[in-house]
Backbone and ligand atoms as CSV (ligand in chain L), in Angstrom:
chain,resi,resn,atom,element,x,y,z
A,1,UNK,N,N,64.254,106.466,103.838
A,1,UNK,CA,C,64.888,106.060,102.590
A,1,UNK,C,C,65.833,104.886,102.850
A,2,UNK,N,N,66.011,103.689,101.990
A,2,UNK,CA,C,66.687,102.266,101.770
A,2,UNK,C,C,67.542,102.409,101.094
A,3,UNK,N,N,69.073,102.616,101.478
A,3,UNK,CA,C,70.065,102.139,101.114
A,3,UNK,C,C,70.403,100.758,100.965
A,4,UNK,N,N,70.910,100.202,100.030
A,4,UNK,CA,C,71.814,98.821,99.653
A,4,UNK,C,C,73.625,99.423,100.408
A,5,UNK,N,N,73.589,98.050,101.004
A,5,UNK,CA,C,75.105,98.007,101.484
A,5,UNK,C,C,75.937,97.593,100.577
A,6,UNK,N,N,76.049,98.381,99.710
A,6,UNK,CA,C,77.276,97.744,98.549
A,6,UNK,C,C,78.296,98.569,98.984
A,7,UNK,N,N,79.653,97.323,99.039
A,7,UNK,CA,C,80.895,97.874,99.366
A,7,UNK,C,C,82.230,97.751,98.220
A,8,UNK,N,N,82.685,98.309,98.045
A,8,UNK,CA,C,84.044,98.220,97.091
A,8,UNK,C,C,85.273,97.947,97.847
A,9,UNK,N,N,86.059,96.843,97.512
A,9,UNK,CA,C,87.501,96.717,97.644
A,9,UNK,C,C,88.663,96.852,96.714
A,10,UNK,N,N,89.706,97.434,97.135
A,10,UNK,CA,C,91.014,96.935,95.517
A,10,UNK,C,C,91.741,96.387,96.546
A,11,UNK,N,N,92.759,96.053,95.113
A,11,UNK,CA,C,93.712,95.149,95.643
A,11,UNK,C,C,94.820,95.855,94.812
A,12,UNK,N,N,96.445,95.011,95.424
A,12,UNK,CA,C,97.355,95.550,94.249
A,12,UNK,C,C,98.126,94.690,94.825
A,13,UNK,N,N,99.114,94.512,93.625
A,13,UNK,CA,C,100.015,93.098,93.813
A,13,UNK,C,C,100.892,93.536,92.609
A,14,UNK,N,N,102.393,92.883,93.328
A,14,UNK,CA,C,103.372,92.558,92.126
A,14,UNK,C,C,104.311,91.610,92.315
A,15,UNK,N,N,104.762,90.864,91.644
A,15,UNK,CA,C,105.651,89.718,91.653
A,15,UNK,C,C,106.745,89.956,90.418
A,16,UNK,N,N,108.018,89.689,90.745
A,16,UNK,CA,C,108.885,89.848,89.702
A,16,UNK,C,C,109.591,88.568,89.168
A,17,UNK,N,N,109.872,88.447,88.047
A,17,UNK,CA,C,110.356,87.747,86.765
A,17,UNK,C,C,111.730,87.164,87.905
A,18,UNK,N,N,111.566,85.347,87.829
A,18,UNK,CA,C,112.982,84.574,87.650
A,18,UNK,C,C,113.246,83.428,86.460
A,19,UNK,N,N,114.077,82.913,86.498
A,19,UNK,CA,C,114.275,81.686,85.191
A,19,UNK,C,C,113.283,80.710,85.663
A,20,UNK,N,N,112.458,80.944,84.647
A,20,UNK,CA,C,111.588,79.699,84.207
A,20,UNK,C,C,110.661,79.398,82.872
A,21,UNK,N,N,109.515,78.417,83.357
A,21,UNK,CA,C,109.301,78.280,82.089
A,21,UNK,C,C,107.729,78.574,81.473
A,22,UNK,N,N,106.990,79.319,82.418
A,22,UNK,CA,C,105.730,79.389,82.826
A,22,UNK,C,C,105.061,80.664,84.061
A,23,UNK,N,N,104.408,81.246,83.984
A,23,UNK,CA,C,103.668,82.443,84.315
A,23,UNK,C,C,101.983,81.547,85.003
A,24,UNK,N,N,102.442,81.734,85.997
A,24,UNK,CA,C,100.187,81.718,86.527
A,24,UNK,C,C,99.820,82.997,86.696
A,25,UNK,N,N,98.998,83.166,85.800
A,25,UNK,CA,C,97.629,84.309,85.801
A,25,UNK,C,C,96.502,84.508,86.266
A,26,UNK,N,N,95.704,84.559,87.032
A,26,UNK,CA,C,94.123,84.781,87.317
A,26,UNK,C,C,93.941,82.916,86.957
A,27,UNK,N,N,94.709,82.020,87.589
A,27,UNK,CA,C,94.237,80.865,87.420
A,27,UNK,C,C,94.612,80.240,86.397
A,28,UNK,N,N,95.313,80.578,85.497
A,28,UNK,CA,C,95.859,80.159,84.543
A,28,UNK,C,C,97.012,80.177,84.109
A,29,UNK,N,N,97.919,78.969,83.951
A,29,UNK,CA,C,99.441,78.750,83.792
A,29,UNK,C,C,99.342,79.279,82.401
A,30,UNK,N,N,100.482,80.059,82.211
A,30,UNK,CA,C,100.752,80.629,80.580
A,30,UNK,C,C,102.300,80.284,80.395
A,31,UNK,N,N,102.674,79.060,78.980
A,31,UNK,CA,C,104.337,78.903,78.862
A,31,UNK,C,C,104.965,80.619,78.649
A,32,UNK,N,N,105.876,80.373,79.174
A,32,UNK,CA,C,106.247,81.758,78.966
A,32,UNK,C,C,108.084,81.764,79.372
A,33,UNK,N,N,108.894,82.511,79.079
A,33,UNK,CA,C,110.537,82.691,79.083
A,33,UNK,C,C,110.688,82.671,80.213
A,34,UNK,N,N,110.125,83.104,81.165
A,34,UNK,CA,C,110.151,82.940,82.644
A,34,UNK,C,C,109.122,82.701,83.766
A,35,UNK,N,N,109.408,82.760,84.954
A,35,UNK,CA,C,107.936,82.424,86.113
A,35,UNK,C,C,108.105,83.561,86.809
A,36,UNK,N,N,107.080,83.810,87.983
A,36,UNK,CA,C,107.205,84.938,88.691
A,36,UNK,C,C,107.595,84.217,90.325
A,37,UNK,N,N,108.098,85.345,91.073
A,37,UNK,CA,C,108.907,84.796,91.681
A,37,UNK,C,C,108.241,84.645,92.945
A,38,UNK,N,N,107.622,84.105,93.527
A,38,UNK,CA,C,106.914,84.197,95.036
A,38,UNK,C,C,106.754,82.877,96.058
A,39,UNK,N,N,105.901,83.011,97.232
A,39,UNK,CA,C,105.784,81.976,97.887
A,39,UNK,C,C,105.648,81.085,97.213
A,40,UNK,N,N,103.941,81.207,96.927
A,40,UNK,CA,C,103.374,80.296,96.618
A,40,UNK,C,C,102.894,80.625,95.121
A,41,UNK,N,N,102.400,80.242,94.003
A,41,UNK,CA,C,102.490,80.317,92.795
A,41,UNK,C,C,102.539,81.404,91.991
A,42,UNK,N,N,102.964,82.467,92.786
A,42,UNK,CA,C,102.969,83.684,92.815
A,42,UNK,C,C,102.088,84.650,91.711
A,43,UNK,N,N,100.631,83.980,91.810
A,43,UNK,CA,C,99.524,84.428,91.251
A,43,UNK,C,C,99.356,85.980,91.429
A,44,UNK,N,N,99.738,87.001,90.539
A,44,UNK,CA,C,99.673,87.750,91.369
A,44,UNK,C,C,98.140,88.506,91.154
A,45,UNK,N,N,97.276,88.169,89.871
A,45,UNK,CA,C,96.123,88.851,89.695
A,45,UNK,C,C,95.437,87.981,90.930
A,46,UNK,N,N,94.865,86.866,91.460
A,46,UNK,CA,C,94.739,86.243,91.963
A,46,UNK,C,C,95.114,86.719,93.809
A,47,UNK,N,N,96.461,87.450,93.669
A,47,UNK,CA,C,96.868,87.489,95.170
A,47,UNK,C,C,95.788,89.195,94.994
A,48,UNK,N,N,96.186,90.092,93.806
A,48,UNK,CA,C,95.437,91.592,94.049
A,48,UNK,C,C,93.769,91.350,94.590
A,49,UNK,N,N,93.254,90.307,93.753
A,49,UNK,CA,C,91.571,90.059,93.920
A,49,UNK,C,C,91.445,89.040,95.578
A,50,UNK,N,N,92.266,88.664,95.460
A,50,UNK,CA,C,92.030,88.135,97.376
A,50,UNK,C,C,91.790,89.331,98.100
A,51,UNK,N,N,92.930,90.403,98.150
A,51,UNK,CA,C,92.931,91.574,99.296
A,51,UNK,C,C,91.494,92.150,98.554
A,52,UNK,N,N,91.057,92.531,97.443
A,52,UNK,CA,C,90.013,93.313,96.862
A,52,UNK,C,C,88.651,92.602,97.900
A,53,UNK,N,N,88.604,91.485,97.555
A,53,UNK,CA,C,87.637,91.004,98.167
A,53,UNK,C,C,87.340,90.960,99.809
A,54,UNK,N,N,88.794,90.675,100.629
A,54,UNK,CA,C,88.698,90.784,101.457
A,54,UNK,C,C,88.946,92.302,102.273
A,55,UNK,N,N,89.239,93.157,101.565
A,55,UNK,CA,C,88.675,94.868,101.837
A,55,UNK,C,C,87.036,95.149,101.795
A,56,UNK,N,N,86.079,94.232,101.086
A,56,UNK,CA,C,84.878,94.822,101.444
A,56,UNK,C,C,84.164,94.159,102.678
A,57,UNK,N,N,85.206,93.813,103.323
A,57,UNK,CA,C,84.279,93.340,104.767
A,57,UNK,C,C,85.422,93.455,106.043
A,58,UNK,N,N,86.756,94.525,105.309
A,58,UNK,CA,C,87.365,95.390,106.473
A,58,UNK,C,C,88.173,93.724,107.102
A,59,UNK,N,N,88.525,92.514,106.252
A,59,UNK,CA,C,88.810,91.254,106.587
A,59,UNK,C,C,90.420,91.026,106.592
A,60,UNK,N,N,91.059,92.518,106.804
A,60,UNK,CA,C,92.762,92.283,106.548
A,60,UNK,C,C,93.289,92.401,105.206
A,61,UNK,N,N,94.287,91.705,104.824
A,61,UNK,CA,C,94.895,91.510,103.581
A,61,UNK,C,C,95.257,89.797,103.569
A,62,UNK,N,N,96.009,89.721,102.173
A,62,UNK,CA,C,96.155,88.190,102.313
A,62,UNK,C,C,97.346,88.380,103.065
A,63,UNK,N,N,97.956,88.431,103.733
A,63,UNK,CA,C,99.401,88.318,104.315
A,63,UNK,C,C,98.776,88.101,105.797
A,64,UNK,N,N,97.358,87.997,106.046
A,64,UNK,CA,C,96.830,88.233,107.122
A,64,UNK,C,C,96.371,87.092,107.662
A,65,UNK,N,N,96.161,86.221,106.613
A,65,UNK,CA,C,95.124,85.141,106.340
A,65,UNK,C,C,96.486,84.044,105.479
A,66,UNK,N,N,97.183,84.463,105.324
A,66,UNK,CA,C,98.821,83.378,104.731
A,66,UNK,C,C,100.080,83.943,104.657
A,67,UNK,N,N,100.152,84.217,105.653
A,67,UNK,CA,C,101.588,84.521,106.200
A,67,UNK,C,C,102.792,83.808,105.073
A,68,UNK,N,N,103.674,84.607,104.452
A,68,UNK,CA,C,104.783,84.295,103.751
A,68,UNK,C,C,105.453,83.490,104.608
A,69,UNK,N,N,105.485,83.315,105.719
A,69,UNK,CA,C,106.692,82.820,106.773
A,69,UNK,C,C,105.672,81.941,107.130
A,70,UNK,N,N,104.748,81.128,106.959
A,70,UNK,CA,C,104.631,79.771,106.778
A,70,UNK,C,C,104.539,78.834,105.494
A,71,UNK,N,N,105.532,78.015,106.337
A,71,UNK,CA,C,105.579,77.342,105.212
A,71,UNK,C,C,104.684,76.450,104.163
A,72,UNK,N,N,103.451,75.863,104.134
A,72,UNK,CA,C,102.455,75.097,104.114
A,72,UNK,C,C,101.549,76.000,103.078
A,73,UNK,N,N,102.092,77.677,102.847
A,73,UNK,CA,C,101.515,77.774,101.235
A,73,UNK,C,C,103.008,77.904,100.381
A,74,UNK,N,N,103.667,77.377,100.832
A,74,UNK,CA,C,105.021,77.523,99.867
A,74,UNK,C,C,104.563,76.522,98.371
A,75,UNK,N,N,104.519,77.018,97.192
A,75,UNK,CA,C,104.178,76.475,96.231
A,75,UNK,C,C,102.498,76.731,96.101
A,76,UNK,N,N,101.881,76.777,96.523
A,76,UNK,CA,C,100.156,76.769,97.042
A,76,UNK,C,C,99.269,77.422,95.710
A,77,UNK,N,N,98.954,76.797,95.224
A,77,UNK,CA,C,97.837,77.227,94.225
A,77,UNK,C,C,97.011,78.701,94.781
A,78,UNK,N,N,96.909,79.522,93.923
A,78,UNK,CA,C,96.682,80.687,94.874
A,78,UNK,C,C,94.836,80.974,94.753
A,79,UNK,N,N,94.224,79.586,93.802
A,79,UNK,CA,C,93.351,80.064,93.836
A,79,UNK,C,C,92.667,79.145,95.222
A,80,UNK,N,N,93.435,78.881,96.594
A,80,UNK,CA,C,93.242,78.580,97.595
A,80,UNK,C,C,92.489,79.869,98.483
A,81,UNK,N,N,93.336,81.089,98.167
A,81,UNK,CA,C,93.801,82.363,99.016
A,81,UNK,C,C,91.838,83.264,98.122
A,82,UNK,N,N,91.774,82.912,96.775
A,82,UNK,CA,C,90.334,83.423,96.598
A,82,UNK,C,C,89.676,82.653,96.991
A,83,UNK,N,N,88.972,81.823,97.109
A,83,UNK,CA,C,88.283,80.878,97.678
A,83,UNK,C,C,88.187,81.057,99.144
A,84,UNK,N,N,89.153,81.266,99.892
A,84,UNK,CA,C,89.317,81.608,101.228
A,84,UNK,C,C,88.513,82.644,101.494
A,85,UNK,N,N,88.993,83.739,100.875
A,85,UNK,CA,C,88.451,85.502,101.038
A,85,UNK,C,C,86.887,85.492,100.396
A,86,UNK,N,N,86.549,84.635,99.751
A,86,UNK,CA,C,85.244,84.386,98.793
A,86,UNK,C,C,84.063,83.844,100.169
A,87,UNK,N,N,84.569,82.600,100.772
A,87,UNK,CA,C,84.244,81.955,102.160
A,87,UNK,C,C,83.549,83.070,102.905
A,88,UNK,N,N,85.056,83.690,103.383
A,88,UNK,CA,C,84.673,85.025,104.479
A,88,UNK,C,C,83.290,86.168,104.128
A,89,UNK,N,N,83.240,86.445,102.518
A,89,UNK,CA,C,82.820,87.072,102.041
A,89,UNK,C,C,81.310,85.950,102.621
A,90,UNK,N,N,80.981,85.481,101.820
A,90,UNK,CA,C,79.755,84.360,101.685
A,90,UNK,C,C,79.604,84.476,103.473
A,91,UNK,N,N,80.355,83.814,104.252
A,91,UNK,CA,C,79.998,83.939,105.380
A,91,UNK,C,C,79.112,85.314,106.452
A,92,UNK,N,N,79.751,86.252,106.061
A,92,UNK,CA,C,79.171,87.585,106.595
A,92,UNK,C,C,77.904,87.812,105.225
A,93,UNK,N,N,77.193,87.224,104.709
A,93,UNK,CA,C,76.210,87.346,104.038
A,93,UNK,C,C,76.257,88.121,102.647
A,94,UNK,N,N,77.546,88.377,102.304
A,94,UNK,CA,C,78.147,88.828,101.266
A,94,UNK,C,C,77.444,88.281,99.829
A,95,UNK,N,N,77.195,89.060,98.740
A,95,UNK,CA,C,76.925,88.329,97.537
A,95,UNK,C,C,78.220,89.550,96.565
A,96,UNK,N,N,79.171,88.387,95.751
A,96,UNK,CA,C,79.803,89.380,95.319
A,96,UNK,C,C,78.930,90.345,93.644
A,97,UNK,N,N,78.699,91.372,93.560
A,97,UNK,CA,C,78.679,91.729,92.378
A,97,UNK,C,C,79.209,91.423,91.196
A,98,UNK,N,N,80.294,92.059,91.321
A,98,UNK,CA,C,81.519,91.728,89.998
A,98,UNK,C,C,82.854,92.275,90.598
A,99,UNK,N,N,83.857,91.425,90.032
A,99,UNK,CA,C,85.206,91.765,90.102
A,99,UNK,C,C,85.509,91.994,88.271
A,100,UNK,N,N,86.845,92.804,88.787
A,100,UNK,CA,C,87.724,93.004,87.941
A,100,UNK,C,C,89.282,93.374,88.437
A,101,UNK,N,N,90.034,92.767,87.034
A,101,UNK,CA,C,91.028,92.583,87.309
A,101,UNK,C,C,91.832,93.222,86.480
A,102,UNK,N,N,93.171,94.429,86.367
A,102,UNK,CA,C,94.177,94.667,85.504
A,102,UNK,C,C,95.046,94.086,85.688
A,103,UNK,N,N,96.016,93.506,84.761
A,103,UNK,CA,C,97.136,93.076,84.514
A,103,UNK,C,C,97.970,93.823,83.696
A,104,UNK,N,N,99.248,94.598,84.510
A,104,UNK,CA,C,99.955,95.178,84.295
A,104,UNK,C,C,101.379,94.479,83.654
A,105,UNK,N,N,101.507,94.055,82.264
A,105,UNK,CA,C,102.834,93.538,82.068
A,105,UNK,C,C,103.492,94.061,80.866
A,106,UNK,N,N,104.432,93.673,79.804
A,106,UNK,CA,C,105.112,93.891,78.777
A,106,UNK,C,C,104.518,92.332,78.156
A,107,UNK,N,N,105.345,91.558,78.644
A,107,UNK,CA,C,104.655,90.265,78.096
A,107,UNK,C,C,104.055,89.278,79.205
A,108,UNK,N,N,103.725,88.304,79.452
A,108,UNK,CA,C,103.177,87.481,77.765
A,108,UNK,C,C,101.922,87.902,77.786
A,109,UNK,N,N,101.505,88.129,76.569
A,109,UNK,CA,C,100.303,88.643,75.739
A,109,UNK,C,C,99.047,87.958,76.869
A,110,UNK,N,N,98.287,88.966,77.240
A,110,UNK,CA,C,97.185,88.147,77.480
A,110,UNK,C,C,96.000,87.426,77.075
A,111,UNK,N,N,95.476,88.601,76.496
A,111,UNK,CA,C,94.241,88.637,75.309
A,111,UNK,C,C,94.065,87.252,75.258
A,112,UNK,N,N,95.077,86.524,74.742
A,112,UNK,CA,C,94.557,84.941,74.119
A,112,UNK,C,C,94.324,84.211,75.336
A,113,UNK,N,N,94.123,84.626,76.613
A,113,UNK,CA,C,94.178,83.742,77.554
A,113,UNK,C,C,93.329,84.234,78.500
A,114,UNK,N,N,92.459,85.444,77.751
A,114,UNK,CA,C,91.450,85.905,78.441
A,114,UNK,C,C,90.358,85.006,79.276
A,115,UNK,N,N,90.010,84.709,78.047
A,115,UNK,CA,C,88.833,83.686,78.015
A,115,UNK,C,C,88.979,82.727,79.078
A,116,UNK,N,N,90.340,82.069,79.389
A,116,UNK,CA,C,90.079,80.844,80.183
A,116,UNK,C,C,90.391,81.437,81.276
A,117,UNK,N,N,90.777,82.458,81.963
A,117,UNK,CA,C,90.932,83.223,82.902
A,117,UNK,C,C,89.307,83.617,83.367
A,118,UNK,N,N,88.711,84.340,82.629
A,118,UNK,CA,C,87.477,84.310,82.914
A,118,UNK,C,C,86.558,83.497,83.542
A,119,UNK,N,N,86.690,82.123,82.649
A,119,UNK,CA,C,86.177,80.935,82.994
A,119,UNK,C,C,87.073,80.517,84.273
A,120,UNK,N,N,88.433,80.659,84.790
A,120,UNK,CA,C,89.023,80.411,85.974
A,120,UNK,C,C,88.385,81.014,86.769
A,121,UNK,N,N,88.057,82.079,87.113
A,121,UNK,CA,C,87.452,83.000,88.317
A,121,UNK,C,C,86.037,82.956,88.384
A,122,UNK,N,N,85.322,82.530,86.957
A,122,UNK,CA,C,83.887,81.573,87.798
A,122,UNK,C,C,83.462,80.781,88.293
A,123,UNK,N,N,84.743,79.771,87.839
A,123,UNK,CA,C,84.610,78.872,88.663
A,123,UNK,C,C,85.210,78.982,89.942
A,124,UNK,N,N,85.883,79.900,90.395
A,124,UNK,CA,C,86.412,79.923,91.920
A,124,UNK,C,C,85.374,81.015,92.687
A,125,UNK,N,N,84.541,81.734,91.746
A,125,UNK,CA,C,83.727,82.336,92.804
A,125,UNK,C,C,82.334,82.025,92.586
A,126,UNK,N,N,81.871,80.946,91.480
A,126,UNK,CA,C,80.921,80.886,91.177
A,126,UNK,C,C,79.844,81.914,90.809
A,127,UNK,N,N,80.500,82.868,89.717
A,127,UNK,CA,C,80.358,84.189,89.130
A,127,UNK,C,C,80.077,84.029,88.368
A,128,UNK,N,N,78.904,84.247,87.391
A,128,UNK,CA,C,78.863,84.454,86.301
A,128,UNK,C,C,79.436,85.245,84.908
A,129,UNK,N,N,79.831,85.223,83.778
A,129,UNK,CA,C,81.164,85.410,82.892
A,129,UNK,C,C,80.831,86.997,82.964
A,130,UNK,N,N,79.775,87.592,83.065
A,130,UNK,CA,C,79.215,88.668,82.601
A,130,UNK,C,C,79.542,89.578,83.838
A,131,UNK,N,N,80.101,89.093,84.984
A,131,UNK,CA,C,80.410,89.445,86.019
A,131,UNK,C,C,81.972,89.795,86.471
A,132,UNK,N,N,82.684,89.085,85.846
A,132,UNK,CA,C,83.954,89.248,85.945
A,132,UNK,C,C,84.316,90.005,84.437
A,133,UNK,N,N,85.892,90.707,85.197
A,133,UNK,CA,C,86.139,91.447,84.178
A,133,UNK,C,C,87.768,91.007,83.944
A,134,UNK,N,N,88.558,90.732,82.939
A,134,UNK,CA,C,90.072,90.744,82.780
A,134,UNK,C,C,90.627,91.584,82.048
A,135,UNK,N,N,91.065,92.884,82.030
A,135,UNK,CA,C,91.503,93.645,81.081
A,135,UNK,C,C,93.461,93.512,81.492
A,136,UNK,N,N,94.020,94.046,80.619
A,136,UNK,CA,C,95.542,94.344,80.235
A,136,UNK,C,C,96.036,95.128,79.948
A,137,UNK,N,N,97.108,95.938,80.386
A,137,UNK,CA,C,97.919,96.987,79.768
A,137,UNK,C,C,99.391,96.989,79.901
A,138,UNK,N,N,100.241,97.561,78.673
A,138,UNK,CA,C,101.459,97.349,79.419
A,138,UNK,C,C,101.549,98.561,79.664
A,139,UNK,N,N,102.742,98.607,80.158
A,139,UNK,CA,C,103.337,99.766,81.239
A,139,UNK,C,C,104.325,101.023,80.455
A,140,UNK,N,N,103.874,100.858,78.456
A,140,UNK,CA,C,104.278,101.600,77.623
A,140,UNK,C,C,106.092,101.831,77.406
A,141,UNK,N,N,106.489,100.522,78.688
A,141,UNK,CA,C,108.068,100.200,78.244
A,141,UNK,C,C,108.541,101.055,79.592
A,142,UNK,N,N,108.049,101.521,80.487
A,142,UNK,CA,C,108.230,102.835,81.306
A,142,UNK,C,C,108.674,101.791,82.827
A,143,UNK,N,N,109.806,102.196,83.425
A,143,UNK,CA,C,110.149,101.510,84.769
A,143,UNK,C,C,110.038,100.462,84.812
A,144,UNK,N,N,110.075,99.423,85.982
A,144,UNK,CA,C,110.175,98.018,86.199
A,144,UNK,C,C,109.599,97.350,85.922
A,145,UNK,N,N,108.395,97.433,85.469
A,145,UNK,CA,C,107.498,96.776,84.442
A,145,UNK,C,C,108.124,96.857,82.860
A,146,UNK,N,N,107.905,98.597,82.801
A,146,UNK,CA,C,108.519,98.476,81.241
A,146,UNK,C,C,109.821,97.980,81.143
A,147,UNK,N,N,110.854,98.006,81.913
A,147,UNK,CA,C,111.896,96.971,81.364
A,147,UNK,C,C,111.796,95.907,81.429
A,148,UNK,N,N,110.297,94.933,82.134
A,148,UNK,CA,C,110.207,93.355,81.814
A,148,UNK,C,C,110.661,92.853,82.809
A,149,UNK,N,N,110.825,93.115,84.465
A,149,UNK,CA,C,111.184,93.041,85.319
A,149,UNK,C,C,109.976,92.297,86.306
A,150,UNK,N,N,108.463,91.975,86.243
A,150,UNK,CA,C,107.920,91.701,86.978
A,150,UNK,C,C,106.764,91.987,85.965
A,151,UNK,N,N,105.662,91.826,86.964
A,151,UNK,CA,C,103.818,91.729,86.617
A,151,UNK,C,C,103.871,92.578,87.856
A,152,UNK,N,N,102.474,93.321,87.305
A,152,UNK,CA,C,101.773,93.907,88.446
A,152,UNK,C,C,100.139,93.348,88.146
A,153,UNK,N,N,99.306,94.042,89.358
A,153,UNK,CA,C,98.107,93.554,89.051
A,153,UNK,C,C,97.068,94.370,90.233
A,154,UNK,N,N,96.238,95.116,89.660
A,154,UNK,CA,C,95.215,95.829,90.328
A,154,UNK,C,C,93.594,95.075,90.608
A,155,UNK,N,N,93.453,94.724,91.224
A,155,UNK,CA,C,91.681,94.552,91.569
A,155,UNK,C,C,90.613,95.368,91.856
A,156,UNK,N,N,89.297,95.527,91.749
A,156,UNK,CA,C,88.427,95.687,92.585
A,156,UNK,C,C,87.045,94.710,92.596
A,157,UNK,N,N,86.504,94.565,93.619
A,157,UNK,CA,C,85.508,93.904,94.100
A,157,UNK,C,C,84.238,94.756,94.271
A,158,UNK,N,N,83.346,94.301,93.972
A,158,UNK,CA,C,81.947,94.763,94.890
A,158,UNK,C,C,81.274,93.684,95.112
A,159,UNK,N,N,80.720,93.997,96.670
A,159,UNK,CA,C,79.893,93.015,97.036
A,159,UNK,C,C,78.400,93.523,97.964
A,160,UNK,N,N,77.422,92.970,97.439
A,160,UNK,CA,C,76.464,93.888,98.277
A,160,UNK,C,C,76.180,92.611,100.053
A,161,UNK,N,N,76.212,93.602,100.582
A,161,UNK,CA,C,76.369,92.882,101.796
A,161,UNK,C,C,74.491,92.828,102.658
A,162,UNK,N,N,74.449,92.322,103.263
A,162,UNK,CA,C,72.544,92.082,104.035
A,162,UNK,C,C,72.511,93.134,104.804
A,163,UNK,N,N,71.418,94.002,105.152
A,163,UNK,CA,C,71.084,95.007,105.546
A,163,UNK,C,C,70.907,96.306,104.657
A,164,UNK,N,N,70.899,97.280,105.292
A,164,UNK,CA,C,71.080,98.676,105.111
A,164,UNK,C,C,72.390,99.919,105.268
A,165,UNK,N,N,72.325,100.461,104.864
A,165,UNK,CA,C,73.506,101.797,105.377
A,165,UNK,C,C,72.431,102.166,105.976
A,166,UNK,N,N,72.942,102.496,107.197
A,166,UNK,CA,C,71.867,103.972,108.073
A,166,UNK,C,C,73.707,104.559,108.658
A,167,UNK,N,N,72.631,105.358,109.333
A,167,UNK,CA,C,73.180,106.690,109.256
A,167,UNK,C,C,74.728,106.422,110.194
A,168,UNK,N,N,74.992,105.408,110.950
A,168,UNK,CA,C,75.863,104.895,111.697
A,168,UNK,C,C,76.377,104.374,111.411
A,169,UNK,N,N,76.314,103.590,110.262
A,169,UNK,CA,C,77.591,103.001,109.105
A,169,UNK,C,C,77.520,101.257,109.187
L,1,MG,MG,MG,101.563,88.379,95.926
């Protein structure tokens, strides 16, 4: 009997709220009362779907692959860090299935910014729309989210990888 090597990764990420004037999402700058606070553009759906992706080939985390304590992604577009983990993926013969992504916030609204988010992550993995997923929830007002304190952001990945499962893994 022929098993498919399909593997699943998540991810999880959070970045918290400083004065500014703008939010990046899954690739997409949103104006917004404030920014999130991180190295580098502190993407954080973007930083959850890096580790997602790079969990189905056992490839580390992003902290593994961009060390906070160099300096050279300070500011860094984060859809560098998918593209990277996408590489690795493609390289070990990887084809990704589909991702998806939650975004855990209070504000800013996503919904209206679905769409180009979508269209952001096909074009960074060269995915088709029907393949990626962006859903939203808030956090019902409940802890550091619900008081408006940060974003969170959950991933998972599948990717079917070349070969078989046998019995040795
Ligand atoms: Mg992060």
């Amino acid at each position: 009997m022929w098993f498919p090597d399909v593997r699943t990764g998540n991810g999880y990420d959070v970045h918290s709220f400083e004065p500014g004037e703008a939010v990046w999402l899954c690739g997409v700058e949103i104006p917004h009362s404030q920014k999130l606070n991180g190295h580098s553009d502190a993407d954080v759906g973007l930083h959850a779907l890096t580790d997602a992706l790079l969990a189905t080939c056992g490839a580390g985390d992003i902290g593994t692959h961009f060390p906070p304590s160099d300096p050279q992604w300070r500011g860094a577009a984060s859809r560098i860090f998918v593209a990277h983990a996408a590489k690795i993926v493609r390289e070990r013969g990887g084809r990704i299935a589909n991702v998806d992504v939650t975004l855990i916030c209070e504000e800013p609204k996503i919904g209206p910014h679905r769409a180009a988010m979508t269209q952001a992550l096909s074009d960074m993995l060269a995915l088709s729309a029907e393949r990626i997923s962006i859903k939203a929830t808030t956090n019902e007002r409940l802890g550091f989210i619900g008081r408006g304190e940060g974003i969170a952001a959950i991933a998972t990945a599948s990717v079917v990888y070349p070969g078989e499962l046998t019995d040795r893994g």
